[in-house]
C-alpha positions as CSV (number, residue, x, y, z in Angstrom):
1,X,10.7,10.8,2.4
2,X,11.0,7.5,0.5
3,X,9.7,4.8,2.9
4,X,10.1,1.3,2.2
5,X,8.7,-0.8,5.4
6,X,9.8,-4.2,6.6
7,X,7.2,-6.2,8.5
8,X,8.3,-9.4,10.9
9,X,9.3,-12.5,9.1
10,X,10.0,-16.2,9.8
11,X,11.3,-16.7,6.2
12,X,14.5,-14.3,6.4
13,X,16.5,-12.2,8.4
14,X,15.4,-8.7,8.1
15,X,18.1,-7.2,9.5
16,X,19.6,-6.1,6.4
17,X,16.6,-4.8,4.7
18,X,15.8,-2.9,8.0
19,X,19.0,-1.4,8.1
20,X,18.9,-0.2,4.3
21,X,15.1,1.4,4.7
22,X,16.4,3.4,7.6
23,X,19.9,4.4,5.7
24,X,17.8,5.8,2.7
25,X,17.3,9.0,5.1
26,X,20.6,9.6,6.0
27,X,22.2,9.6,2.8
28,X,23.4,13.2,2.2
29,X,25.8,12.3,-1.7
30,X,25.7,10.6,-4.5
31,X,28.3,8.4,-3.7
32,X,26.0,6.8,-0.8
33,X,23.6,6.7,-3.5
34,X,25.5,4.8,-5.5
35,X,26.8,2.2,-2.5
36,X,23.0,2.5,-1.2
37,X,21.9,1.1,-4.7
38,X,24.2,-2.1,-5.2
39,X,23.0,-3.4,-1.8
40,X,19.5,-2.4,-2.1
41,X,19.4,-4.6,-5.9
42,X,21.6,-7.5,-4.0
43,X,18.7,-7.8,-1.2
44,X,16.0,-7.8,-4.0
45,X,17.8,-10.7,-5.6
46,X,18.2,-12.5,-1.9
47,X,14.0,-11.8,-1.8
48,X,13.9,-13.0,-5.2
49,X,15.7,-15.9,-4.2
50,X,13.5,-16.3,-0.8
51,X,10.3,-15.8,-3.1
52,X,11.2,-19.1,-4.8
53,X,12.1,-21.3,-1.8
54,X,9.0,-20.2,-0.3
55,X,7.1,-21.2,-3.4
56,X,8.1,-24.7,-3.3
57,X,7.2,-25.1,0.4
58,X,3.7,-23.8,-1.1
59,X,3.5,-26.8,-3.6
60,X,4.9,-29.1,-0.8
61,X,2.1,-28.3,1.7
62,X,-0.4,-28.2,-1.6
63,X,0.5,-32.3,-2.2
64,X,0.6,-33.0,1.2
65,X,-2.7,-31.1,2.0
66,X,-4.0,-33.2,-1.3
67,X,-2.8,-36.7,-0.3
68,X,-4.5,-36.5,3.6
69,X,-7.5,-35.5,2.0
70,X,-7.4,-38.4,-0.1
71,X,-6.3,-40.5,2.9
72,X,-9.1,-38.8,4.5
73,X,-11.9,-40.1,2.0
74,X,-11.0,-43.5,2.3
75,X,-11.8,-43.5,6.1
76,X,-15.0,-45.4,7.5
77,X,-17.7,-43.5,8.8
78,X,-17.0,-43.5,12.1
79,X,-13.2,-43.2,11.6
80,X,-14.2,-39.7,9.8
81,X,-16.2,-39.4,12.8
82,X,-13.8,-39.2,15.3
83,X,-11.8,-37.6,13.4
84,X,-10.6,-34.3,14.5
85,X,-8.6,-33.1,11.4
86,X,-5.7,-31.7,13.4
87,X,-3.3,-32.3,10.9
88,X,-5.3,-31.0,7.8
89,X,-5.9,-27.9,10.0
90,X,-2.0,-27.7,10.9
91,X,-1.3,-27.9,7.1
92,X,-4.0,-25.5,6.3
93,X,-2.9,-23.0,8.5
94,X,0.9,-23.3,7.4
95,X,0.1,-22.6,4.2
96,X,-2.1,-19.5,4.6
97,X,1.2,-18.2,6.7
98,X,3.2,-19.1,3.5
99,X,1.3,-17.1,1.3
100,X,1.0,-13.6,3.6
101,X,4.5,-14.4,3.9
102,X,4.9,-14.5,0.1
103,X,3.2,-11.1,-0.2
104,X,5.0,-9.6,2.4
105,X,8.1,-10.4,0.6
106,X,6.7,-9.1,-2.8
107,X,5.4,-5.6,-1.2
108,X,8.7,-5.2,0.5
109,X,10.5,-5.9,-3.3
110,X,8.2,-3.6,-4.8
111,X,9.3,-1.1,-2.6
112,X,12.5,-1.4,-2.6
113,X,12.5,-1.4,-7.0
114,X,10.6,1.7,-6.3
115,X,13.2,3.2,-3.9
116,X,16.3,2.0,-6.8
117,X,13.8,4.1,-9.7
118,X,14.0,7.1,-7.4
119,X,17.6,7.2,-6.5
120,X,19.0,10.1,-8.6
121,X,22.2,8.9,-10.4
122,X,23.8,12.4,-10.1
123,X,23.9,16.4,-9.0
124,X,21.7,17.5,-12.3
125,X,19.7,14.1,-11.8
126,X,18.8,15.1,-8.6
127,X,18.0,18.8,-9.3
128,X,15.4,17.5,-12.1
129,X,14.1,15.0,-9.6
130,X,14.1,18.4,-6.7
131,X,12.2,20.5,-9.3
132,X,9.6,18.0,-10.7
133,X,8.5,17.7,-7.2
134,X,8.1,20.9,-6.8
135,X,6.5,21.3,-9.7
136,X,3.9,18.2,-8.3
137,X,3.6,19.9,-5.3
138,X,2.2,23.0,-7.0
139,X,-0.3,21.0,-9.2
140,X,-1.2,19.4,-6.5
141,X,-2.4,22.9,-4.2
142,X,-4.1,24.0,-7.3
143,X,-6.1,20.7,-6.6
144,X,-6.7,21.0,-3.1
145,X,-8.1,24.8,-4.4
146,X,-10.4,23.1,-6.3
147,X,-11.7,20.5,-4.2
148,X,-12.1,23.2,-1.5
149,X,-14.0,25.5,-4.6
150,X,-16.1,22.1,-5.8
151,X,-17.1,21.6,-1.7
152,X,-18.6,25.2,-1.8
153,X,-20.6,24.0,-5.1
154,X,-22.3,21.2,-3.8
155,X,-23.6,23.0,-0.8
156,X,-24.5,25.9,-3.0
157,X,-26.8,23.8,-5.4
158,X,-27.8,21.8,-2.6
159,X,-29.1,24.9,-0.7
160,X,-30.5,26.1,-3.6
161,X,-32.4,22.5,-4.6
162,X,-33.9,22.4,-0.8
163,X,-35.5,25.8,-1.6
164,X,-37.1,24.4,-4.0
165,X,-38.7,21.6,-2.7
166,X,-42.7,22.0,-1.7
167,X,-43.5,23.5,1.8
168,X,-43.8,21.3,4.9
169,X,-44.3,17.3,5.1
170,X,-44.7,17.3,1.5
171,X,-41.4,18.3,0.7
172,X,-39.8,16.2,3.6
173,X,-38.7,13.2,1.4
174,X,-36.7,15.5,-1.4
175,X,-35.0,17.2,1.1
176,X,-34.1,14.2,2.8
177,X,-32.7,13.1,-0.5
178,X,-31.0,16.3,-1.6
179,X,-29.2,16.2,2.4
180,X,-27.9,12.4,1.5
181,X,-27.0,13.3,-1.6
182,X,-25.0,16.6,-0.5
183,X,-23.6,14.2,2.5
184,X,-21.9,11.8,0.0
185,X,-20.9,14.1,-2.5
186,X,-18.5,15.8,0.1
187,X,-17.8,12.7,1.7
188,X,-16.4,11.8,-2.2
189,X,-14.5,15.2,-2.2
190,X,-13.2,15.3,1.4
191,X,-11.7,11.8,0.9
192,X,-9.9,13.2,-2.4
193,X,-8.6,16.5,-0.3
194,X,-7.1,14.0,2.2
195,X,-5.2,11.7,-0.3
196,X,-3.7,15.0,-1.7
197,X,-3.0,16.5,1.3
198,X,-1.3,13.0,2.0
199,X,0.7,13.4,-1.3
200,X,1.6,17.0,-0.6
201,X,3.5,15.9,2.8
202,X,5.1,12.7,1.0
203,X,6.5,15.8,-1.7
204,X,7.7,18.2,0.7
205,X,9.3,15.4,2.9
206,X,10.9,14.2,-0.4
207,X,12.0,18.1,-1.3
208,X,13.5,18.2,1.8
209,X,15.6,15.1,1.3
210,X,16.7,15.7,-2.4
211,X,17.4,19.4,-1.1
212,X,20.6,18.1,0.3
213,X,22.1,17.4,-3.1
C-alpha cells in the first residue's frame, strides 16, 4: 500500500495531511482518485508555503545567534566568566528544532509527490499500473531465487577453501579468515534478501489496492 507518514509538528496543523495518508487506502474509484489528488497537491503547496515561513525563522535565529555572539566577544573576562550562555543555548537549540522541522516537512512533500505520481488517472491507467507490479513482483522472486542460489555458493567455495587449508594449528589462521569472509559475504546477501522481501510485501499490498479498479 502507498504509505505516506506524518510525524508531530509545531509548525502546522497535521490534521489534514493525516487524514489524506489514511484516505489513500480507502479509495475504491477513480473519481476519489481524482478528488484525492486536488487536495493532496493543495497541502503540498500549504507545506510549500510552510517550508518558506520556516526558512525565514531559520535566517532570524541565524542573525540573532550572530549578533549575541558578537555581544558575547565584547564581554570582559570575568563577565564571559560568569557567563552561562543560556540564551545562545536557547537560540541554538530553536534552531536545530527548525531545521528537523524543515526536513520533516520536505520528507512528508516528497511523499506525498510520490503518492500524486502513483495515482492512476484512469481504468486502463490503473490495469498498466496492476500489471507492471506484477510484473516487479515476479522479477523480484527470481531475485530472491538467486540470492537464496548465491547463499548456497558462498558456503560451497567456502567449505571447499577450508579443505584446503594445511592440517592443524597451521592452518588455523586461513580458516579463520575463510569463516569471516563466508560470515560477511552472507551477511551482504541476507541483507539484500530482506530489502526484496520488503519490496515484495510493499508490491502485493499495492496489487491488492489497485486490484479494486
Amino acid at each position: 500500500m502507498i504509505d505516506i507518514h506524518i510525524p508531530t509538528s509545531l509548525e502546522y496543523d497535521t490534521k489534514k495531511a493525516s487524514l489524506l495518508a489514511t484516505a489513500i487506502k480507502n479509495l475504491s474509484s477513480i473519481d476519489e482518485i481524482t478528488e484525492w489528488n486536488k487536495q493532496a497537491s493543495a497541502e503540498v503547496e500549504e507545506l510549500n508555503s510552510i517550508l518558506k515561513v520556516l526558512e525565514e525563522k531559520q535566517k532570524t535565529a541565524t542573525q540573532v545567534i550572530s549578533q549575541e555572539q558578537q555581544e558575547y566577544n565584547e564581554k570582559n573576562f570575568f563577565t564571559k566568566f560568569f557567563d552561562g550562555r543560556k540564551e545562545q543555548k536557547r537560540l541554538l537549540s530553536e534552531q536545530s528544532r527548525l531545521e528537523r522541522e524543515k526536513t520533516q516537512i520536505e520528507n512528508v512533500i516528497i511523499q506525498f509527490k510520490s503518492a500524486l505520481d502513483f495515482m492512476p488517472v484512469s481504468q486502463d491507467n490503473a490495469k498498466e499500473l496492476l500489471e507492471d507490479c506484477k510484473r516487479q513482483k515476479e522479477e523480484l522472486h527470481i531475485e530472491k531465487k538467486a540470492i537464496k542460489n548465491q547463499n548456497s555458493s558462498i558456503r560451497a567455495e567456502a567449505k571447499q577453501q577450508k579443505a584446503n587449508t594445511n592440517y592443524g594449528k597451521y592452518g588455523k589462521g586461513d580458516r579463520h579468515r575463510i569463516k569471516l569472509n563466508k560470515k560477511s559475504a552472507l551477511k551482504s546477501q541476507d541483507d539484500q534478501k530482506i530489502a526484496v522481501q520488503r519490496q515484495i510485501k510493499e508490491l502485493e499490498q499495492i496489487i491488492i489496492w489497485l486490484e479494486k479498479f
